[in-house]
Residue frames relative to the residue before (quaternion, step in Angstrom):
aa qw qx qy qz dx dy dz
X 1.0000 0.0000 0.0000 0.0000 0.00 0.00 0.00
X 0.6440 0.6015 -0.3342 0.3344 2.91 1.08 -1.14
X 0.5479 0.5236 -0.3525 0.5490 3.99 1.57 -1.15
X 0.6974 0.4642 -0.3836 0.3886 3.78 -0.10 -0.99
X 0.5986 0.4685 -0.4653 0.4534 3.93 1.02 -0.42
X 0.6821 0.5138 -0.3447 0.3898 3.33 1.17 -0.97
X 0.6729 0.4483 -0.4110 0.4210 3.19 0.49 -0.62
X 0.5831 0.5840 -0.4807 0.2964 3.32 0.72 -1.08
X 0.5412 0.6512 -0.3729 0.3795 3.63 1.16 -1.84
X 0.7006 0.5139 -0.3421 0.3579 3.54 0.50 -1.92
X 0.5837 0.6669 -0.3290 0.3261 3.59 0.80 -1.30
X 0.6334 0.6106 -0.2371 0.4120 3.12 0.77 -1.67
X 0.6554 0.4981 -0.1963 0.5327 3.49 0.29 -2.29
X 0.7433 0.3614 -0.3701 0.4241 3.79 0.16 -0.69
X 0.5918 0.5868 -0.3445 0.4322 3.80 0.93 -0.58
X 0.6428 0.5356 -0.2060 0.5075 3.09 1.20 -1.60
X 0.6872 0.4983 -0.2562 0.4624 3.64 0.89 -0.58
X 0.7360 0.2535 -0.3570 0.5164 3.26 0.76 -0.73
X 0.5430 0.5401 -0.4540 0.4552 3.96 0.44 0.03
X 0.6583 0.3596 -0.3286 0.5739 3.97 1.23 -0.29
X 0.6136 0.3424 -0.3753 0.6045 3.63 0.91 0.11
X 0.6634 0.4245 -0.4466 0.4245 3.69 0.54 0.05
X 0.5843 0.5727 -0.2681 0.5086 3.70 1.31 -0.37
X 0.7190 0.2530 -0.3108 0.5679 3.62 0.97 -0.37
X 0.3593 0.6181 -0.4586 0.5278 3.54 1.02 0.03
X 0.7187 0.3637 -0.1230 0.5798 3.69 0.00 -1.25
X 0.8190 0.1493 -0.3115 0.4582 4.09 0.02 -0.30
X 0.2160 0.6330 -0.5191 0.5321 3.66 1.64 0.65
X 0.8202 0.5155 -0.1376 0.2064 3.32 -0.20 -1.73
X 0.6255 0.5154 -0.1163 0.5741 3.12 1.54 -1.55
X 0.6364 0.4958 -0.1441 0.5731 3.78 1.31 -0.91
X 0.3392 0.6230 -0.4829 0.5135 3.66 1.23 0.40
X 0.7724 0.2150 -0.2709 0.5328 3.36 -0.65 -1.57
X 0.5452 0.3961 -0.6311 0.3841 3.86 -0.67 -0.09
X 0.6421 0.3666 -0.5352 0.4086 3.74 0.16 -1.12
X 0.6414 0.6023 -0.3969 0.2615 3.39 -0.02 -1.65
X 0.7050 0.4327 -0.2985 0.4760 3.34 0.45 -1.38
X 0.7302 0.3970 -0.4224 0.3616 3.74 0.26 -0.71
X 0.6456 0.5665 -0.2912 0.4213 3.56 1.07 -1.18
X 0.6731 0.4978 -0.3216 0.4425 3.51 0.87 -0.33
X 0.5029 0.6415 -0.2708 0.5121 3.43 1.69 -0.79
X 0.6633 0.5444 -0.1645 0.4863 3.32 0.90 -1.48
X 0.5536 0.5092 -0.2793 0.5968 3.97 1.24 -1.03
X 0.8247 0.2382 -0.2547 0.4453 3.80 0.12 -1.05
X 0.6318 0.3443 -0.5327 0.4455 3.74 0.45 0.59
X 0.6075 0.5490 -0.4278 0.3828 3.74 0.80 -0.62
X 0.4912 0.6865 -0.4490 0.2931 3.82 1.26 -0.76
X 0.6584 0.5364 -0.2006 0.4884 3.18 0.74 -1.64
X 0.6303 0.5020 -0.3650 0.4664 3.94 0.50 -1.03
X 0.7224 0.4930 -0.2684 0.4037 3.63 0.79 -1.36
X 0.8307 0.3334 -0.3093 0.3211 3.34 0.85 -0.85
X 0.5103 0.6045 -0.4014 0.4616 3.30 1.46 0.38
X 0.6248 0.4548 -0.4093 0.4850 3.75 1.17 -0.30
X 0.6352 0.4936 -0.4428 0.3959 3.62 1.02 0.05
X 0.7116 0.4187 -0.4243 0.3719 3.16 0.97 -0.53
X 0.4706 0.6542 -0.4643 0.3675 3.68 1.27 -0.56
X 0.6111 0.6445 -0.1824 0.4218 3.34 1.23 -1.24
X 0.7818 0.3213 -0.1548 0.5115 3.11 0.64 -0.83
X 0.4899 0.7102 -0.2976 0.4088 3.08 1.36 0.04
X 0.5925 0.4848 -0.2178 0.6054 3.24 1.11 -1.58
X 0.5954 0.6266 -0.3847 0.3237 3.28 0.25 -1.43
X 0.6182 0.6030 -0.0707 0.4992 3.21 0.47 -1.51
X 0.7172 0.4799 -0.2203 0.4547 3.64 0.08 -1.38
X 0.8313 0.4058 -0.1324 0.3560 3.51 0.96 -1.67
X 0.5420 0.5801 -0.1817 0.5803 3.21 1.56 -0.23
X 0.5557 0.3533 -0.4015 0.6365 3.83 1.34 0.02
X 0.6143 0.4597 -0.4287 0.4769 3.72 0.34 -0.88
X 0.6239 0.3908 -0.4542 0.5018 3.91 0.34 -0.98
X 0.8603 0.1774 -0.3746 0.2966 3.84 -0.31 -0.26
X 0.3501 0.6104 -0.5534 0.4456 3.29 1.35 0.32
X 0.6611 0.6017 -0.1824 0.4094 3.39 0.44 -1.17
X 0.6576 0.5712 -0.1009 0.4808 3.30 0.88 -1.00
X 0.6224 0.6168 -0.1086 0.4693 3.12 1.22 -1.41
X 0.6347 0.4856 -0.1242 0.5881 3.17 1.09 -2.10
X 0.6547 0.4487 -0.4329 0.4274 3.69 -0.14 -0.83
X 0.6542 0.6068 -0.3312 0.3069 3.42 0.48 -2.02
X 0.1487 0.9624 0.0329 0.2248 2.87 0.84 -1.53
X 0.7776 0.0578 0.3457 0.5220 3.13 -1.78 -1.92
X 0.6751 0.5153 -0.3188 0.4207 3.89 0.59 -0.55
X 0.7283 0.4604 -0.2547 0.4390 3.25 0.80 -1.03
X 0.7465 0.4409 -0.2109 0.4515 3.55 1.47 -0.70
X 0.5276 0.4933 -0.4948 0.4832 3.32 1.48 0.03
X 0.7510 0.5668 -0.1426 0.3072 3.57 1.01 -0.44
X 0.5614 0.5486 -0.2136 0.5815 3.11 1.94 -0.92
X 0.7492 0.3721 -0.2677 0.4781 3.81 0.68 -1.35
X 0.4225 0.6828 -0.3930 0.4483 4.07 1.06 0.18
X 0.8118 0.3434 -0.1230 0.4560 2.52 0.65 -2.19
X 0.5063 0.5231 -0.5359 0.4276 4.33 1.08 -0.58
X 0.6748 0.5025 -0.4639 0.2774 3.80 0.06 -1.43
X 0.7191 0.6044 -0.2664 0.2162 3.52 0.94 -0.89
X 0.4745 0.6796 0.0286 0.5588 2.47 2.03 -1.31
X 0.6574 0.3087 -0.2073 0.6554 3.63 0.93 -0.49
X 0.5517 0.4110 -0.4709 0.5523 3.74 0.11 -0.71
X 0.6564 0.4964 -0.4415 0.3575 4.10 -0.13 -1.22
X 0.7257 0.5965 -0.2611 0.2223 2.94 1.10 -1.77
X 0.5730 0.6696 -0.1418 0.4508 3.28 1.71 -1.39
X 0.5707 0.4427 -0.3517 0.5956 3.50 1.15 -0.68
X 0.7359 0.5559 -0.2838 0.2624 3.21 -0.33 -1.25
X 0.7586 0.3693 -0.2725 0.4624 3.19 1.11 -1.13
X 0.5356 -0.5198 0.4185 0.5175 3.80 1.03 -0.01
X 0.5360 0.5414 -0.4681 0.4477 4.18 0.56 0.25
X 0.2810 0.7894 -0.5099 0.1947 3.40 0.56 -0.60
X 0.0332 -0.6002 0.7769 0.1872 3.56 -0.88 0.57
X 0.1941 -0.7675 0.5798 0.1924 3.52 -1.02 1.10
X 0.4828 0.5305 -0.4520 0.5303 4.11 1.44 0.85
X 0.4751 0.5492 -0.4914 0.4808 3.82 1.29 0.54
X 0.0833 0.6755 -0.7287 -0.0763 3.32 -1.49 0.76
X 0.6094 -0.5384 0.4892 0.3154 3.04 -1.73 0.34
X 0.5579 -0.6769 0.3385 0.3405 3.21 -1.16 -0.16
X 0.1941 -0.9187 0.3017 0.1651 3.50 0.14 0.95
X 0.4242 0.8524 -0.2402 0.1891 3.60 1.66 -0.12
X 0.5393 0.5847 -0.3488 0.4956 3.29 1.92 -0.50
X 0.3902 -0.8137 0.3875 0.1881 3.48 -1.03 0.95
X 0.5666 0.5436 -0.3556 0.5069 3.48 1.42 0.14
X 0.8347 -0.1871 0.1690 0.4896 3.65 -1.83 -0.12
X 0.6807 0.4344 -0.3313 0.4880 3.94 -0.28 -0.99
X 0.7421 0.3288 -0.3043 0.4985 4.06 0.74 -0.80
X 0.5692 0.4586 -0.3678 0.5748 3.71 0.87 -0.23
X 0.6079 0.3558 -0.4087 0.5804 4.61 1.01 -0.20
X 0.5401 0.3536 -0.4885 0.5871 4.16 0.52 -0.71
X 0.5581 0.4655 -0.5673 0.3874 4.22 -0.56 -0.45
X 0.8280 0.4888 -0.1312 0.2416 2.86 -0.03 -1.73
X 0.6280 0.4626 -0.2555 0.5713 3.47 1.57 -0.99
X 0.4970 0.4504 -0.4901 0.5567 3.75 0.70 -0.71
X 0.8343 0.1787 -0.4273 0.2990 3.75 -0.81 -0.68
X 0.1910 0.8216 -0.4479 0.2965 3.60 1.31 0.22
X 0.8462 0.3915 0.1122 0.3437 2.30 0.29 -2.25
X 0.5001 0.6358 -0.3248 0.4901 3.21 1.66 -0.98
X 0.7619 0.4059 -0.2468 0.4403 3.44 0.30 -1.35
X 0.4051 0.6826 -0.4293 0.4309 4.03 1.27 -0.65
X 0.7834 0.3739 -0.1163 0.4826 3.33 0.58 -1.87
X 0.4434 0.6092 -0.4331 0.4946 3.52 0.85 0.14
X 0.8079 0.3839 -0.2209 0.3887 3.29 0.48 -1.45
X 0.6928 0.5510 -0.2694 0.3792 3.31 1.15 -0.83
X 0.5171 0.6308 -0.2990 0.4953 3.53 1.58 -0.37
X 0.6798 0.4773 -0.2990 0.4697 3.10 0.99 -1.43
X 0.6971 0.5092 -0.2373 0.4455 3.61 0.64 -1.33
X 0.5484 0.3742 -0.4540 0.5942 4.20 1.28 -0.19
X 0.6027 0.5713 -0.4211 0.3647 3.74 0.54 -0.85
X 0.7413 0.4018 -0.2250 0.4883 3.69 0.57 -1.03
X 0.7006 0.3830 -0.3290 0.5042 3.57 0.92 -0.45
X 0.4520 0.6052 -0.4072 0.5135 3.50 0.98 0.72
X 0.7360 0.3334 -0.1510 0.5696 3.25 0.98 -1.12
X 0.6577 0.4760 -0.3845 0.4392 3.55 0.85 -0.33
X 0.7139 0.4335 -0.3860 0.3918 3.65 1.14 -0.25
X 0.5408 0.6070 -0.3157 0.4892 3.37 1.65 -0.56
X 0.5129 0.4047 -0.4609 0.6006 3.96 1.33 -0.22
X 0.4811 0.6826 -0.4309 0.3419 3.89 0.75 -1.04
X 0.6772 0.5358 -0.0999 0.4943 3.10 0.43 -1.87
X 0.7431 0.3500 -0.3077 0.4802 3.66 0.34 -1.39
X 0.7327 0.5046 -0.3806 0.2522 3.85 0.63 -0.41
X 0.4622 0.7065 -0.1775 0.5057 2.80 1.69 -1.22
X 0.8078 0.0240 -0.2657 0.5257 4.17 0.27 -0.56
X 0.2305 0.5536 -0.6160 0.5108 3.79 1.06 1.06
X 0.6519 0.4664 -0.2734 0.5318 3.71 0.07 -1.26
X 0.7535 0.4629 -0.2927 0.3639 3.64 -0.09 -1.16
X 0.7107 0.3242 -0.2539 0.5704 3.63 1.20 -0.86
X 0.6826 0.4221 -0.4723 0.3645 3.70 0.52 -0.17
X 0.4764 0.6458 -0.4423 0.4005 3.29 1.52 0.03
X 0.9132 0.2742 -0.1639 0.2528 3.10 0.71 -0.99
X 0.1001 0.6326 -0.4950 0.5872 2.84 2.48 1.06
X 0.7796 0.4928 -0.2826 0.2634 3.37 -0.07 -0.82
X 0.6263 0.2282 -0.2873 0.6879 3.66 1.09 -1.13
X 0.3395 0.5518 -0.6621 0.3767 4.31 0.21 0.12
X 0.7695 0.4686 -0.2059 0.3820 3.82 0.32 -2.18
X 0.6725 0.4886 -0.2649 0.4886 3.56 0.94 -0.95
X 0.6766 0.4571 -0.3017 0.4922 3.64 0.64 0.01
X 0.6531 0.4885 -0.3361 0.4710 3.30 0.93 -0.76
């Protein structure tokens, strides 16, 4: 007797149990559509929020990617002309020699501190030493025509020491 109360008890506690799971079952159920309804509420205001952070996004995006080739551009550029108008002056001085115009009292400009100012050095003392030689080489051909000159009326008077003696 003493099992059959128990069980009877268990029976009960299990009735009682499933009738308290059938009650939140049932106030589950009824408590659905509220979620639904809010969560969907919540979905149609966030739409609008989301699709404005993409475009902001994509916006910047966008924005930062012109500056990079603006930038790019600008650099590209500022490189090519610090480098191109270096590299013409040099290029023209050469040119000036080469063609026989040359003022050899031009120098480049030697103040930039990188390669192109370390080739203008170098060509100025080029040139420096160029104009050295050529001075030196007008300097000596001065003096070599002025011996020219002195031999030439030596000759002219020993000639005419000479036919003077032969007549006599």
């Amino acid at each position: 007797q003493a099992k059959i109360l128990n069980l009877v008890a268990e029976r009960e506690a299990c009735v009682a149990l499933a009738h308290q799971h059938d009650t939140i079952a049932c106030d589950l159920l009824d408590f659905m559509p509220s979620i639904e309804e809010k969560t969907d509420g919540l979905l149609d205001e966030m739409v609008p929020v989301i699709a404005q952070t993409k475009f902001i996004s994509q916006s910047t995006i966008l924005g930062v990617i012109v500056v990079a080739v603006l930038v790019a551009v600008g650099s590209g550029i500022y490189v090519t002309r610090s480098i191109m108008r270096p590299l013409q002056a040099v290029v023209h001085g050469l040119r000036d020699i080469a063609e026989g115009e040359g003022d050899l009292t031009r120098r480049l400009d030697e103040n930039r501190h990188d390669e192109l100012g370390e080739l203008a050095r170098w060509f100025n003392t080029f040139v420096s030493k160029l104009q050295g030689i050529i001075e030196r080489l007008a300097s000596n051909s001065t003096a070599l025509k002025r011996s020219s000159e002195a031999v030439s009326e030596t000759s002219a008077e020993l000639a005419g020491v000479a036919d003077e003696t032969k007549q006599r």
